[in-house]
C-alpha positions, -999 to 999 in steps of 0.1 A, spaced: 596 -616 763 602 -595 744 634 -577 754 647 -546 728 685 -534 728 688 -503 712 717 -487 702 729 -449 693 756 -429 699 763 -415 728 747 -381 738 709 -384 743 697 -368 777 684 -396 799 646 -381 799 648 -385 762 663 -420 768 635 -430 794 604 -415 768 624 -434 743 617 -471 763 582 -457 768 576 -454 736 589 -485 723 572 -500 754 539 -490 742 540 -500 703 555 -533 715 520 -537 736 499 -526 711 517 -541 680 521 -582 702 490 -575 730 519 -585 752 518 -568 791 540 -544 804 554 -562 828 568 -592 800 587 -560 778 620 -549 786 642 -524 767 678 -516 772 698 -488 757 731 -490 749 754 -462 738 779 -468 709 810 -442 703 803 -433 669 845 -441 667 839 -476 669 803 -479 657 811 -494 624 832 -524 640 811 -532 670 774 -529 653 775 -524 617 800 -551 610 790 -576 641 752 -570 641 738 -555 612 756 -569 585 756 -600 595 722 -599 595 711 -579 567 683 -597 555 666 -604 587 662 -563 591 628 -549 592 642 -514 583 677 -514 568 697 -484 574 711 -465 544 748 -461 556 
């Protein structure tokens, strides 16, 4: 606890996606005072084809209000 799916289309160079997880790693810590070891990220590439039907319209939508930051798409 806690675990972090993120999502973005596909194309990021892995070195960007492991200082990505890092990064997330880190505020997490610093934000809950949770230890490393308890945080776990995944990242999950999304065509940008089928982007607005798998995440928009399952995930975000869905769950509009519940977003900390709301895209503006």
């Amino acid at each position: 606890m806690p675990h972090i799916v993120v999502k973005f289309y596909p194309g990021t160079p892995e070195e960007n996606k492991v200082k990505i997880a890092e990064g997330i790693t880190k505020l997490i810590q610093e934000q809950t005072g949770k230890p490393e070891e308890y945080i776990s990220v995944a990242i999950e590439e999304v065509d940008e084809a089928v982007w607005m039907d798998e995440v928009y319209n399952k995930e975000i939508k869905p769950n509009f209000e519940k977003l900390y930051k709301k895209p503006g798409y």
